[in-house]
Residue, then its C-alpha position, 0 to 999 in steps of 0.5 A: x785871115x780871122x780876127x784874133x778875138x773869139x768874141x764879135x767886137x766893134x772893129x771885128x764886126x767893122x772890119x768885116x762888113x768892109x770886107x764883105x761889102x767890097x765883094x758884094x760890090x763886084x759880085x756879079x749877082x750882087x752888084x747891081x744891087x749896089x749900082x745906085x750908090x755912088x763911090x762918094x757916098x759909099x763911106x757914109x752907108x758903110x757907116x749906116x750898115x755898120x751902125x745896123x749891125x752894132x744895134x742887132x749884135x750889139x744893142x748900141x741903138x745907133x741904128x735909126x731906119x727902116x731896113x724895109x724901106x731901105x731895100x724897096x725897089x731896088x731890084x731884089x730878087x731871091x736869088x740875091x739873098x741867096x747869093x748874100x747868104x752865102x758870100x756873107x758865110x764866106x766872108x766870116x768864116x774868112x774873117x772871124x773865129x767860129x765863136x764870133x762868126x756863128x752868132x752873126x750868120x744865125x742874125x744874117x739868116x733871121x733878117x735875110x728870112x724877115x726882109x725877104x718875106x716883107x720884101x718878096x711876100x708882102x710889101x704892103x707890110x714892108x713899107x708899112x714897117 
């Protein structure tokens, strides 16, 4: 099902994240990953990842963390983004036009490349940043 905009909307993009995140959540590489966050309180860091992306494809500024900070210790190897790059592909290519899917991946790879060199490589920096 893709969205009917060619452009990457608030509600596409919203749409999206909860489509992609509910997989993440039982993918079999990926959920431990996400194992530490109760279902309680998952509504409110959907919100957080939401207002991450907004700020990075958007530039609303409602993101206000340390994405770094966010992913220390909490088991991330590379074989987790591997499998998050790629089910976040699928998940757009499902969800989106191309025109609106493709700027997004490009973003998904860059941060994906940054957080796992901060992360992988030099976590001194990472939680520095």
């Amino acid at each position: 099902m893709t969205h009917s905009s060619d452009r990457l909307t608030d509600e596409a993009l919203s749409t999206f994240l909860m489509a992609f995140y509910e997989r993440a959540r039982q993918d079999e590489t990926l959920s431990p990953i996400f194992a530490g966050i109760p279902d309680a309180a998952w509504p409110g860091h959907l919100a957080r990842i939401h207002d991450f992306w907004t700020s990075v494809m958007h530039g609303s500024g409602r993101y206000k963390g340390n994405p770094f900070g966010a992913h220390l210790g909490i088991g991330i190897e590379p074989r987790h983004f591997e499998r998050w790059l790629a089910l976040f592909e699928e998940t757009a290519a499902e969800q989106l036009r191309f025109d609106a899917a493709a700027p997004l991946i490009v973003k998904a790879h860059r941060i994906a490349d940054s957080l796992r060199a901060g992360l992988l490589y030099r976590p001194d920096l990472a939680q520095s940043a």
